[in-house]
OpenMM code with the backbone's topology and positions (N, CA, C; nanometers):
from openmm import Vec3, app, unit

residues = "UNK UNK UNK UNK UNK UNK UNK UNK UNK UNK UNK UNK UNK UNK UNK UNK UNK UNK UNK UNK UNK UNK UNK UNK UNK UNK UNK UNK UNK UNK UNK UNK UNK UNK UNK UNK UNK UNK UNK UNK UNK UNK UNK UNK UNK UNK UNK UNK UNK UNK UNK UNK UNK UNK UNK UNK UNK UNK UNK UNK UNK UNK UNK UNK UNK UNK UNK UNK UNK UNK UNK UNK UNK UNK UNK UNK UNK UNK UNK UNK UNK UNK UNK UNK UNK UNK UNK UNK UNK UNK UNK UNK UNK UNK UNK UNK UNK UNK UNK UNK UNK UNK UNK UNK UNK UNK UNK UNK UNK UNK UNK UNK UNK UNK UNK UNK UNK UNK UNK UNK UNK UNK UNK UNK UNK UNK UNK UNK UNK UNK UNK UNK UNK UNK UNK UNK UNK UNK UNK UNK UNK UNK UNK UNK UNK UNK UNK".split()
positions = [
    Vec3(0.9673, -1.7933, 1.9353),
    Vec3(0.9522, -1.8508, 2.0677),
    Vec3(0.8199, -1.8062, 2.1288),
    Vec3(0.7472, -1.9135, 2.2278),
    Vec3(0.6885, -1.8235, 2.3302),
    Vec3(0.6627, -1.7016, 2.3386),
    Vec3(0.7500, -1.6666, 2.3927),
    Vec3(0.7989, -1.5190, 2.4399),
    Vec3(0.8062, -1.3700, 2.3668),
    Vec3(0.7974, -1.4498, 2.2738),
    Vec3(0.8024, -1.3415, 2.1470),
    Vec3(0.6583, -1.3538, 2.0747),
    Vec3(0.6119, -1.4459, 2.1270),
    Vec3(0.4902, -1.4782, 2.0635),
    Vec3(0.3989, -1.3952, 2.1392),
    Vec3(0.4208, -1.4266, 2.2752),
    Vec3(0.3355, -1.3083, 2.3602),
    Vec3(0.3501, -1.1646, 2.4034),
    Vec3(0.4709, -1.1383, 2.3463),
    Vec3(0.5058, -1.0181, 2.3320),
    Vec3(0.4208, -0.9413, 2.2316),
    Vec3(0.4584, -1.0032, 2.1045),
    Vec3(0.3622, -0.9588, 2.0082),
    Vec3(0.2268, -0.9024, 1.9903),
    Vec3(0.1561, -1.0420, 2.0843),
    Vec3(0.0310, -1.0055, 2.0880),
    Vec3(-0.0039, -0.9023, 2.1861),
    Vec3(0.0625, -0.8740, 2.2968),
    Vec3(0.0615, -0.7474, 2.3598),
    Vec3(0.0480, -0.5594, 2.3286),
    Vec3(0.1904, -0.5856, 2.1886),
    Vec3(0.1737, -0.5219, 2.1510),
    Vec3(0.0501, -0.4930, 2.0689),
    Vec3(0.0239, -0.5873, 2.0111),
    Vec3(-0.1315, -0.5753, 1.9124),
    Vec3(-0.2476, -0.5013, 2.0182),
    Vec3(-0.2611, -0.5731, 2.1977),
    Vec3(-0.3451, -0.5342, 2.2394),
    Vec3(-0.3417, -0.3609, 2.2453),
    Vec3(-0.2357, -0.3341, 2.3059),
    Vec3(-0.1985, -0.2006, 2.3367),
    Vec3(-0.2193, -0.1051, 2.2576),
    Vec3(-0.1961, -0.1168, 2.0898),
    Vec3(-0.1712, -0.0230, 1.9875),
    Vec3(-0.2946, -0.0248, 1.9667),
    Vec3(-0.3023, 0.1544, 1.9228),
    Vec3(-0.4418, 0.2030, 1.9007),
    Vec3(-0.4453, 0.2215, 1.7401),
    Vec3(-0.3343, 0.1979, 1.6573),
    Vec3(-0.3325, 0.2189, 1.5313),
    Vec3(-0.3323, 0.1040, 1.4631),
    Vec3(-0.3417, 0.1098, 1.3034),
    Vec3(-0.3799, 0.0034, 1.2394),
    Vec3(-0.2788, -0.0569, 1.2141),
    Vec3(-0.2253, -0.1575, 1.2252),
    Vec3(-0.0763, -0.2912, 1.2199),
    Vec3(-0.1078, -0.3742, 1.1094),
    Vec3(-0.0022, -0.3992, 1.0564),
    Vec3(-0.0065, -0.5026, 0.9699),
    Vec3(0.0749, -0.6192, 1.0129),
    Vec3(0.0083, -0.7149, 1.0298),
    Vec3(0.0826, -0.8420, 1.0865),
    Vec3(0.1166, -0.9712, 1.0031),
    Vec3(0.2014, -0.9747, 0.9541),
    Vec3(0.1978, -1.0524, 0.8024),
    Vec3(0.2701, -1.2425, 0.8839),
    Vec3(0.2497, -1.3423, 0.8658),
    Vec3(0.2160, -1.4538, 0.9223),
    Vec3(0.2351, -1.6178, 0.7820),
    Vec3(0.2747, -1.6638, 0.8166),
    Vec3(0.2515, -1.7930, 0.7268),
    Vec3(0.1394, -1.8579, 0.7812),
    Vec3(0.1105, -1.9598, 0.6418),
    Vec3(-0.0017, -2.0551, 0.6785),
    Vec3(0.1239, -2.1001, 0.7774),
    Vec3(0.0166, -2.2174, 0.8543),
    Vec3(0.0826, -2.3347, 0.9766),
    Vec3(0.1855, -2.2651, 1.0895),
    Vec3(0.2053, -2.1244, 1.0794),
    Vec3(0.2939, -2.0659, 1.1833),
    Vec3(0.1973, -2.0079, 1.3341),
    Vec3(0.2981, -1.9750, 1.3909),
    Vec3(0.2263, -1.9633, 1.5185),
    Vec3(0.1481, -1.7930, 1.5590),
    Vec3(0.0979, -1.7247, 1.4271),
    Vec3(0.0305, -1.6573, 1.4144),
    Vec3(-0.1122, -1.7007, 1.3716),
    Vec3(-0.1068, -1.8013, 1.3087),
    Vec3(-0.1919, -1.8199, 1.1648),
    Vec3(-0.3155, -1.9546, 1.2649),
    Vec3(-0.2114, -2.0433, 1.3242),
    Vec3(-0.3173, -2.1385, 1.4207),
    Vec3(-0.2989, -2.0951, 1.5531),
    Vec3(-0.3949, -2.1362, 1.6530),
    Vec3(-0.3953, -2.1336, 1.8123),
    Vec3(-0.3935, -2.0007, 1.8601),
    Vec3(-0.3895, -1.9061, 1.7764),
    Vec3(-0.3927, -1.7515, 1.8849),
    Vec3(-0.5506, -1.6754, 1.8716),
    Vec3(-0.5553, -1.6299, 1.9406),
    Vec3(-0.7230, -1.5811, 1.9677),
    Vec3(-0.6422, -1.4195, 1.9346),
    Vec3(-0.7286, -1.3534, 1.8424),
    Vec3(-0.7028, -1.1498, 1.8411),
    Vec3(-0.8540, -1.1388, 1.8854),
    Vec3(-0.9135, -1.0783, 2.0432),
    Vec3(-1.0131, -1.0982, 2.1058),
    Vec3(-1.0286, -0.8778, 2.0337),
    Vec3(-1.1773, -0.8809, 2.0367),
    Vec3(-1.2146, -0.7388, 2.0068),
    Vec3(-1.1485, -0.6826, 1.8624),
    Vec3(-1.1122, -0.5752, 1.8000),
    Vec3(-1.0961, -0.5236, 1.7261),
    Vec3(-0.9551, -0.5611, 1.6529),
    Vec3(-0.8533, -0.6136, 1.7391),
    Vec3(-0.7386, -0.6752, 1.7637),
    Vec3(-0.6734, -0.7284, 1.6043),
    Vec3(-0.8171, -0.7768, 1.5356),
    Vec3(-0.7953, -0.8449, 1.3944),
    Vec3(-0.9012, -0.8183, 1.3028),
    Vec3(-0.8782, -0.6794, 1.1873),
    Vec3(-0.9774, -0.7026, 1.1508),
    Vec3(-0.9859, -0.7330, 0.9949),
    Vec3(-0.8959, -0.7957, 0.9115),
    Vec3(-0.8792, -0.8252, 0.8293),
    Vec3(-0.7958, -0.9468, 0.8356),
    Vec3(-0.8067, -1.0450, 0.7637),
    Vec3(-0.7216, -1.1752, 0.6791),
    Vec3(-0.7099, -1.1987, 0.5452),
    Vec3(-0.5767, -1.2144, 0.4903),
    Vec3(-0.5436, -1.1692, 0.3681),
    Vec3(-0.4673, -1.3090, 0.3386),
    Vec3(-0.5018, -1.4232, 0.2840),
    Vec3(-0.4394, -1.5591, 0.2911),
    Vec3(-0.4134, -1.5625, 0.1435),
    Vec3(-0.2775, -1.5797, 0.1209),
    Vec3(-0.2197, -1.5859, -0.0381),
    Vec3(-0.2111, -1.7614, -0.0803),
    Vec3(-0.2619, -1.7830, -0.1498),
    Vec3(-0.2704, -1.9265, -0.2047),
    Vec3(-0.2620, -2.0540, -0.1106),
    Vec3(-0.3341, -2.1234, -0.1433),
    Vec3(-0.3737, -2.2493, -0.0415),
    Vec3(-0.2807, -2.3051, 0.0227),
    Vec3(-0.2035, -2.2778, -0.0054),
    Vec3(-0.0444, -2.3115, 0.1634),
    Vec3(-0.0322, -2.4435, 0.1484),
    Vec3(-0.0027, -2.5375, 0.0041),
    Vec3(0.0410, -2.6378, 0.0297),
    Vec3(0.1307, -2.7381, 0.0670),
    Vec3(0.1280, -2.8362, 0.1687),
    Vec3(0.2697, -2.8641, 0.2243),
    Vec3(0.3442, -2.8890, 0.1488),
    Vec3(0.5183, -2.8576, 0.1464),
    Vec3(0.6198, -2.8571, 0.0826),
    Vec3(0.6248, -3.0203, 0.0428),
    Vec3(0.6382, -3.0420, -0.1256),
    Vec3(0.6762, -3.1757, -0.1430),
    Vec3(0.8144, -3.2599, -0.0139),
    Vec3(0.7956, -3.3891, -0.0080),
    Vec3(0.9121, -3.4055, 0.0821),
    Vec3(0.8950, -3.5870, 0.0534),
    Vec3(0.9583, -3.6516, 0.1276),
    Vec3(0.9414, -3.8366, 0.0520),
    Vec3(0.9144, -3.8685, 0.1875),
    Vec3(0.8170, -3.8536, 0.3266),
    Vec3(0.7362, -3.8440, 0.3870),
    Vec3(0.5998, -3.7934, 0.2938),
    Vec3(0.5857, -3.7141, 0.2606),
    Vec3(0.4543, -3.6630, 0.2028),
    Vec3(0.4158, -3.7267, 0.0928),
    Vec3(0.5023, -3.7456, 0.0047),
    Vec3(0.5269, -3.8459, -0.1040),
    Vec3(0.4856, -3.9990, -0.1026),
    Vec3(0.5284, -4.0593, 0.0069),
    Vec3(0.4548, -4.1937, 0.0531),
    Vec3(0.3612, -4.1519, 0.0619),
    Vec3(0.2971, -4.1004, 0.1390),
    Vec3(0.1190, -4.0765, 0.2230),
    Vec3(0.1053, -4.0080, 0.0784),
    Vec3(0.1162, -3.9705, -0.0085),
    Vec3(0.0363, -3.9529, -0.1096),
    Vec3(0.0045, -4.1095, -0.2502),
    Vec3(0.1007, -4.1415, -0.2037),
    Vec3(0.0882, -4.2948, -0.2925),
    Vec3(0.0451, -4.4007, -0.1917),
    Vec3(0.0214, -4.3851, -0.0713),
    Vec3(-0.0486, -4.4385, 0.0136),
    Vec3(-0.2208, -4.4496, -0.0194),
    Vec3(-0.2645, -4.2785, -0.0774),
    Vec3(-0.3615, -4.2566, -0.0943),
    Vec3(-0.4236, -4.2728, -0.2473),
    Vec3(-0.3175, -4.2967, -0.2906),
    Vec3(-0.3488, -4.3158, -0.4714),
    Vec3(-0.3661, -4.4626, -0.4873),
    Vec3(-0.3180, -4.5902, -0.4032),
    Vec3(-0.3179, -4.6830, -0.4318),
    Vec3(-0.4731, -4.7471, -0.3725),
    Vec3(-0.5149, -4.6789, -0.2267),
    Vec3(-0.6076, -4.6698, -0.1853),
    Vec3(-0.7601, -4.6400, -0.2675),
    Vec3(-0.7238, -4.4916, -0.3222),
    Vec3(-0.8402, -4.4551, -0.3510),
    Vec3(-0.8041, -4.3833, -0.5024),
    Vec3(-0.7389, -4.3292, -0.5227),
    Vec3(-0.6689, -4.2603, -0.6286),
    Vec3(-0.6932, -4.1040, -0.6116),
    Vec3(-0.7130, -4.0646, -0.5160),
    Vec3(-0.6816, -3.9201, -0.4622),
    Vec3(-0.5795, -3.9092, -0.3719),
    Vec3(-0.4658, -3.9474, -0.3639),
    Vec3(-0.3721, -3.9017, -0.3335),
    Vec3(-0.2888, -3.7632, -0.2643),
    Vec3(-0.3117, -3.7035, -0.3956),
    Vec3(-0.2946, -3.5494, -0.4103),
    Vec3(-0.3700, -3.4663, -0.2826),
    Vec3(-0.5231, -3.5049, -0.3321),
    Vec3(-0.6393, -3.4374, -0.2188),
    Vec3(-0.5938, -3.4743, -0.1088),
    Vec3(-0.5550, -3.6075, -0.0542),
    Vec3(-0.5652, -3.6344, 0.1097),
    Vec3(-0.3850, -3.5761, 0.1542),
    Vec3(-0.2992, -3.6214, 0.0682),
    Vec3(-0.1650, -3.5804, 0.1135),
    Vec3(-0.0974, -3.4009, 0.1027),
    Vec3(-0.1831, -3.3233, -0.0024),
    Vec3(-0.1411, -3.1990, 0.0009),
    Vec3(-0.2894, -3.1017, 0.0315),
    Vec3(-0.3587, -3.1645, -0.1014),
    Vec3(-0.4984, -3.0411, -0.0775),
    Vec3(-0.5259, -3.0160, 0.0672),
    Vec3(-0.6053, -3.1309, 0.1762),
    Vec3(-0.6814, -3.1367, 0.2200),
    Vec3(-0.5329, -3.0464, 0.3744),
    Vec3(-0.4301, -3.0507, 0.4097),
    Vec3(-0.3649, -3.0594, 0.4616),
    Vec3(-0.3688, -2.8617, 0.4594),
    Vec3(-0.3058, -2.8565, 0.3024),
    Vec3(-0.2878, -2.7067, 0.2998),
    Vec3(-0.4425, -2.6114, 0.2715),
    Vec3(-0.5349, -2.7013, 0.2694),
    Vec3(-0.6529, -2.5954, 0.2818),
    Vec3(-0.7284, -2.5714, 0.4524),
    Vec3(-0.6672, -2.7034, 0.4968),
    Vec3(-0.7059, -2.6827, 0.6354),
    Vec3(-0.6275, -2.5807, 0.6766),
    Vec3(-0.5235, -2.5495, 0.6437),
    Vec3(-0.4049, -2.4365, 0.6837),
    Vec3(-0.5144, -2.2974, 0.6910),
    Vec3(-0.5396, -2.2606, 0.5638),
    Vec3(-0.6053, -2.1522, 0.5172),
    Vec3(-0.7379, -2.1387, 0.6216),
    Vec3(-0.8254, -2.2190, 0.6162),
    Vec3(-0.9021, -2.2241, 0.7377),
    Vec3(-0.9165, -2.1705, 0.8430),
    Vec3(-0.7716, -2.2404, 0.9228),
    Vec3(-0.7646, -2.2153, 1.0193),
    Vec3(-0.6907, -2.0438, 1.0629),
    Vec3(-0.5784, -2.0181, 0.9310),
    Vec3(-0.5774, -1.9139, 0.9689),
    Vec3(-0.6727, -1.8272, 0.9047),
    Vec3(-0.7484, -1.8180, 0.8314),
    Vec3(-0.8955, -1.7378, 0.8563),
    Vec3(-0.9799, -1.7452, 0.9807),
    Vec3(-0.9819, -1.8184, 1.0405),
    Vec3(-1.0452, -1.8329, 1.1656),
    Vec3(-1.0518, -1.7740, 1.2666),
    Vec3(-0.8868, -1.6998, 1.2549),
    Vec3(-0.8494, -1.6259, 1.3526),
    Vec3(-0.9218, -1.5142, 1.3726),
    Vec3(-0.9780, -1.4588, 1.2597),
    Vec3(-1.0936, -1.3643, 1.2487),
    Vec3(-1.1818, -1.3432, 1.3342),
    Vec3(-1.2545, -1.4815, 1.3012),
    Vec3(-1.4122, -1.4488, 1.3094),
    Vec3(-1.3824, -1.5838, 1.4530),
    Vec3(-1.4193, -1.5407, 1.5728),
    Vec3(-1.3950, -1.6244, 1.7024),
    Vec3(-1.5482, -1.6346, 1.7601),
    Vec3(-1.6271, -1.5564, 1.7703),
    Vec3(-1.7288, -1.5107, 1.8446),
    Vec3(-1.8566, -1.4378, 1.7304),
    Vec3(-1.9922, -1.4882, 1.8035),
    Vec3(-2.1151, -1.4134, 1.6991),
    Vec3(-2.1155, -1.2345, 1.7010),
    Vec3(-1.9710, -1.1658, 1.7723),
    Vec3(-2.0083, -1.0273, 1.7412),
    Vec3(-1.8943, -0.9876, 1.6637),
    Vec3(-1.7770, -1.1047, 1.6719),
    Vec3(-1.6856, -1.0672, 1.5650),
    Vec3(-1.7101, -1.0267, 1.4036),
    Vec3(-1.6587, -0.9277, 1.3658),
    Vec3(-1.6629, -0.8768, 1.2412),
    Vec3(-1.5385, -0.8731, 1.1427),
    Vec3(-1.5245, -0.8895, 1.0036),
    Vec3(-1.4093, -0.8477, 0.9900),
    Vec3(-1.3924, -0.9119, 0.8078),
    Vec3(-1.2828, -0.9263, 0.7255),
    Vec3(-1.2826, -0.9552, 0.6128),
    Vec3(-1.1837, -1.0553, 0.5504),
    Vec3(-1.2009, -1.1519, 0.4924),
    Vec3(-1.1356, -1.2331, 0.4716),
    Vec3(-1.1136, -1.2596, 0.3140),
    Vec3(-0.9934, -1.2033, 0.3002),
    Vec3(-0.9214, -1.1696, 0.1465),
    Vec3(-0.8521, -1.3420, 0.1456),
    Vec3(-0.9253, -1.4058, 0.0163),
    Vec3(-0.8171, -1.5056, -0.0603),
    Vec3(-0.7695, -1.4438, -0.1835),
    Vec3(-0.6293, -1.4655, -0.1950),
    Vec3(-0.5776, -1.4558, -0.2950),
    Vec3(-0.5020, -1.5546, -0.3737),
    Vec3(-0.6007, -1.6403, -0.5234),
    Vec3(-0.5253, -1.7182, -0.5623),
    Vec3(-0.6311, -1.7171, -0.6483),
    Vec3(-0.6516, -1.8038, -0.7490),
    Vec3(-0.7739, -1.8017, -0.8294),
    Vec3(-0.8423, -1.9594, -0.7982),
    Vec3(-0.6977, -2.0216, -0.7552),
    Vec3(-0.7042, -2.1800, -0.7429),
    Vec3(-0.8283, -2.1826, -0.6272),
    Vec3(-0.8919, -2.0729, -0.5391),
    Vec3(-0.9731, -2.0871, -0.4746),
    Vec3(-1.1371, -2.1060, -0.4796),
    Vec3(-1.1430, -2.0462, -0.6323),
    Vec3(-1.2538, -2.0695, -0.7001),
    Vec3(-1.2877, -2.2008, -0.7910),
    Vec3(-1.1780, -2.2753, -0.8191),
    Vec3(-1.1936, -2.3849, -0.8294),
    Vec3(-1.1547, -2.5079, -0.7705),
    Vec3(-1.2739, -2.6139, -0.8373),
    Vec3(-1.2480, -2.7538, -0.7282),
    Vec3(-1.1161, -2.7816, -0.8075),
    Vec3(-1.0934, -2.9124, -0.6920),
    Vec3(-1.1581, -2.9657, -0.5454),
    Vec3(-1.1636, -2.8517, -0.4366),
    Vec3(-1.0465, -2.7024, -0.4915),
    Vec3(-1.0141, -2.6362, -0.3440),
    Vec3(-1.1354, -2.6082, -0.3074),
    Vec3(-1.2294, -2.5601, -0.3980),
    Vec3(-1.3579, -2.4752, -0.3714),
    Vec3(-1.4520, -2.5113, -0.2409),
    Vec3(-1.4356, -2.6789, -0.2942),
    Vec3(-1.5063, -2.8160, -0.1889),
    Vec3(-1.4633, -2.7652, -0.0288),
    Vec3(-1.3460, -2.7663, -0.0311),
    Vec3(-1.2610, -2.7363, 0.1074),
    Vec3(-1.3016, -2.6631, 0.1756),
    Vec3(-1.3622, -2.5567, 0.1585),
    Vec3(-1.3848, -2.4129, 0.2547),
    Vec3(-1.5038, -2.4226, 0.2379),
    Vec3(-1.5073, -2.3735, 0.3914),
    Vec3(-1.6933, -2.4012, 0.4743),
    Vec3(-1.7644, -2.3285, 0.3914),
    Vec3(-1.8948, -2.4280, 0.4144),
    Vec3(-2.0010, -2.4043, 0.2933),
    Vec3(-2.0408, -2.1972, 0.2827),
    Vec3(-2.0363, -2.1776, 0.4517),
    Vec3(-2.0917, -2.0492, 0.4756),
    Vec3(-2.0374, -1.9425, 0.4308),
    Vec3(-1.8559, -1.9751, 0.3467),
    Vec3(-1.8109, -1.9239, 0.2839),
    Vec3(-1.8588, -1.8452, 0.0822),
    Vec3(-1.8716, -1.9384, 0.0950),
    Vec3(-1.9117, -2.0288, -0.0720),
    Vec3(-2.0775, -1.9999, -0.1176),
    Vec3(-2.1710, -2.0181, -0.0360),
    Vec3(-2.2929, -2.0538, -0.1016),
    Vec3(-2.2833, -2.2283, -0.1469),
    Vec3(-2.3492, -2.1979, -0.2350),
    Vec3(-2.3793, -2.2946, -0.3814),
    Vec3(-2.2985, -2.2686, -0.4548),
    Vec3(-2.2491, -2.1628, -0.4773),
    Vec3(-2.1266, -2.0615, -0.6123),
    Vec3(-2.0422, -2.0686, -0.5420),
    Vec3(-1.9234, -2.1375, -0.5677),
    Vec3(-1.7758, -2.0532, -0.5343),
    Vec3(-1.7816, -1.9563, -0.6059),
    Vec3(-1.7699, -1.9219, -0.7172),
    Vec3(-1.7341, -1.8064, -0.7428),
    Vec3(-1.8188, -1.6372, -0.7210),
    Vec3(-1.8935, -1.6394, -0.5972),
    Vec3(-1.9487, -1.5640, -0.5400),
    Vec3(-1.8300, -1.4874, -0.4742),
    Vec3(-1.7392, -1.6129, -0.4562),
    Vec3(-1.6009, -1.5513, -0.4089),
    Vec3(-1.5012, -1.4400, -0.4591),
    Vec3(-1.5316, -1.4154, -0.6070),
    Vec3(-1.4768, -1.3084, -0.6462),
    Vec3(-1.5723, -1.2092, -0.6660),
    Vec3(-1.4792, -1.1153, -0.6017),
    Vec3(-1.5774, -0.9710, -0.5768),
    Vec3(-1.4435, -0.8094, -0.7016),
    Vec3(-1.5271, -0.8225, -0.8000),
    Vec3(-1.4439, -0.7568, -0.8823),
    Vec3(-1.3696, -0.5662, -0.8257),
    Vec3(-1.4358, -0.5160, -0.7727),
    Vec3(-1.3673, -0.3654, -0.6778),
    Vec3(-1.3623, -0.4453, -0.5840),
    Vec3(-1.2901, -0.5762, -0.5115),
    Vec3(-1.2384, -0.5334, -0.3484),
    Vec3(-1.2302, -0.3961, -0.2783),
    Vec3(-1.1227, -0.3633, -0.3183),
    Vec3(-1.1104, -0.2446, -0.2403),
    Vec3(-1.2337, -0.1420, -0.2025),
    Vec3(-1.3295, -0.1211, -0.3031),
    Vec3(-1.4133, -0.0724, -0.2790),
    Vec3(-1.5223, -0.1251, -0.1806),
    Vec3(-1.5227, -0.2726, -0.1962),
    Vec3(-1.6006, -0.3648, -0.1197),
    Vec3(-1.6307, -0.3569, 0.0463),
    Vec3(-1.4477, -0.3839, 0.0544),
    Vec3(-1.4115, -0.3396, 0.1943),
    Vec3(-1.3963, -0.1913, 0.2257),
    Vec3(-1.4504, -0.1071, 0.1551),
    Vec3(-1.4419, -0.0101, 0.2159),
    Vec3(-1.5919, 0.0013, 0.2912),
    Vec3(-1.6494, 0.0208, 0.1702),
    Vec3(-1.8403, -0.0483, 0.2268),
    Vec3(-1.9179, -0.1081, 0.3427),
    Vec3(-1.7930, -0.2064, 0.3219),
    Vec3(-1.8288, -0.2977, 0.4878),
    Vec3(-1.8048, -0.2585, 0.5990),
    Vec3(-1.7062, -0.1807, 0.6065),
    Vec3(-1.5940, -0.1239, 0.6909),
    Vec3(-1.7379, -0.0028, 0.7475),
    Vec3(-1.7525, 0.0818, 0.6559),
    Vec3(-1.8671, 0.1319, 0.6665),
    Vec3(-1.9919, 0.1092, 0.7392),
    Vec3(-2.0348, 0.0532, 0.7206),
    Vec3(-2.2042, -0.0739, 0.6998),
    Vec3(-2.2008, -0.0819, 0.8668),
    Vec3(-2.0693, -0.1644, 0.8956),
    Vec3(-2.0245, -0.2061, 1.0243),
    Vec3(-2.0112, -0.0991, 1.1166),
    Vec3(-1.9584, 0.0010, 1.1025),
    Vec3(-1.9919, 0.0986, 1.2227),
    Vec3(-2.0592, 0.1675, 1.2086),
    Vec3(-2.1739, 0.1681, 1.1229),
    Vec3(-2.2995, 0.2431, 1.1442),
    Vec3(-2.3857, 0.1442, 1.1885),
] * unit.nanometer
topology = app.Topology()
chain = topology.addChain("A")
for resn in residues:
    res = topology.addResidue(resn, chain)
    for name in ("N", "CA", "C"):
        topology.addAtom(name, app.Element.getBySymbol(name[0]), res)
């Protein structure tokens, strides 16, 4: 609810320690909430969040196959990568926001998903996207950033 929604984020403002706030794509963590200042400083998005098959989704995908023959792309890809997006977004709001944005899937390094996510992500290389020590990575940055 609401209510619980803004509760939440209260608590996030208040707490001086590090939270883990775990969230679905398309839920009401993931789109429409602003974490303003330090509030958010990691995003950890597990595989491209594609919408659940259903015979709504199913038409609009043979809608799009008869059309164009991407189907697939306009009725699931393009739907569940906007998901991912947006909840990465939640991140980075403002030019002083900082912070790290973990995909986890491999399907992210390759097309079409690759296509999907903003260029400023990507380069020219998707696979710039895999960074073999993460952990070490983000520790670095984590670093870098408050010095």
């Amino acid at each position: 609810s609401d209510l619980m929604r803004e509760e939440m984020l209260r608590l996030l403002q208040t707490n001086h320690r590090a939270v883990l706030l775990l969230g679905v794509l398309g839920g009401a963590f993931a789109e429409g909430v602003d974490y303003p200042g330090e509030m958010l400083s990691e995003v950890i998005v597990v595989s491209p969040g594609l919408p659940q098959v259903s015979p709504e989704r199913e038409l609009l995908k043979n809608y799009f196959d008869q059309r164009s023959g991407k189907g697939f792309l306009y009725a699931y890809l393009v739907p569940g990568m906007t998901r991912v997006v947006q909840a990465a977004g939640r991140l980075i709001r403002s030019a002083e926001d900082r912070g790290v944005i973990v995909l986890v899937c491999r399907r992210f390094l390759q097309q079409p998903y690759a296509s999907l996510l903003p260029q400023e992500w990507t380069g020219d290389d998707p696979s710039s996207l895999f960074i073999p020590d993460l952990p070490e990575a983000i520790r670095r940055f984590f670093e870098e950033s408050t010095n």
